[in-house]
C-alpha positions in Angstrom: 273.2 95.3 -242.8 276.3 94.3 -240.5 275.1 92.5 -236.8 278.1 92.6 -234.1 278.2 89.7 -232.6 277.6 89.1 -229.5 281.3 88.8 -228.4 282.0 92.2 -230.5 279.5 93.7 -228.5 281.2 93.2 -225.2 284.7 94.2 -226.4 283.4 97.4 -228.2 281.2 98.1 -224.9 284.5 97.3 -222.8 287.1 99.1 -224.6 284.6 102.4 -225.6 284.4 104.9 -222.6 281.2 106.0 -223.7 280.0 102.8 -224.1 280.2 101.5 -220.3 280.3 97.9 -219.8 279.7 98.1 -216.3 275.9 99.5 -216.8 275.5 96.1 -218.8 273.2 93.0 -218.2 274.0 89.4 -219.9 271.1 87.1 -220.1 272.7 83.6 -220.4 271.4 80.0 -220.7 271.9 78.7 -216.7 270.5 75.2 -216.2 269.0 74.9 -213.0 268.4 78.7 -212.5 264.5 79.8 -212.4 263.6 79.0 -215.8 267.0 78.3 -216.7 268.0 81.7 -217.3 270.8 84.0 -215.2 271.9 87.6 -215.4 275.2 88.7 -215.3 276.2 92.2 -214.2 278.6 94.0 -216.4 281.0 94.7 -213.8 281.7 90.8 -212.9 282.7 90.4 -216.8 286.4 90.3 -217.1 288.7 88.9 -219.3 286.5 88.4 -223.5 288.3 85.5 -225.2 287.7 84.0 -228.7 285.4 81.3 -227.3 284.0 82.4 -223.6 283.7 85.4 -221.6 284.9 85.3 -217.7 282.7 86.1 -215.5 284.2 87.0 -211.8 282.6 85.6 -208.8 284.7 86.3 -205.4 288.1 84.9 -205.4 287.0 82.7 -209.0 285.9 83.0 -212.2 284.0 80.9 -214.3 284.6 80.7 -218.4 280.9 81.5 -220.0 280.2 80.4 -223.8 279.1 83.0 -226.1 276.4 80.7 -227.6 274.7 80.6 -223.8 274.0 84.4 -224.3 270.5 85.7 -224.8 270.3 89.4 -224.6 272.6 91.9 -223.8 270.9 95.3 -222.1 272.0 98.7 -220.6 269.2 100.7 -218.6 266.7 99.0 -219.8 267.2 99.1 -224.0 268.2 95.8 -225.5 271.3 96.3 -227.5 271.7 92.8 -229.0 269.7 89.5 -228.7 270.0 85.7 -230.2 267.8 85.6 -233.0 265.2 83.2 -233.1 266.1 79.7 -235.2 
């Protein structure tokens, strides 16, 4: 059975209508945040590269790995997640 990735997940979510990216949550690897975890709304995600995601914040945006990523949700259903090593 075929697994997108977790970059082919955002750019199907981002370029499918029906498959808003804005109704997205990232989980991502965040040292320092509470138990060194972050979520990322859908609608700060901009530009998906080859290596790293952008994620928008005010005038900036910062370059996010795709091997920080944990779990991907919309409304509450877990649509891709890092399996466990």
């Amino acid at each position: 059975m075929f697994r997108l990735n977790a970059r082919e997940l955002l750019n199907k979510l981002k370029w499918h209508p029906e498959k808003d990216i804005d109704k997205v949550e990232v989980t991502i690897i965040h040292r320092g945040a509470p138990r060194d975890r972050k979520t990322i709304d859908g609608v700060d995600i901009g530009d998906i590269g080859s290596k790293f995601f952008e994620v928008k914040q005010h005038e900036n945006s910062v370059r996010i790995p795709y091997h920080r990523i944990l779990k991907i949700e919309r409304d509450g259903e877990t649509l891709w997640e890092e399996l466990p090593k």
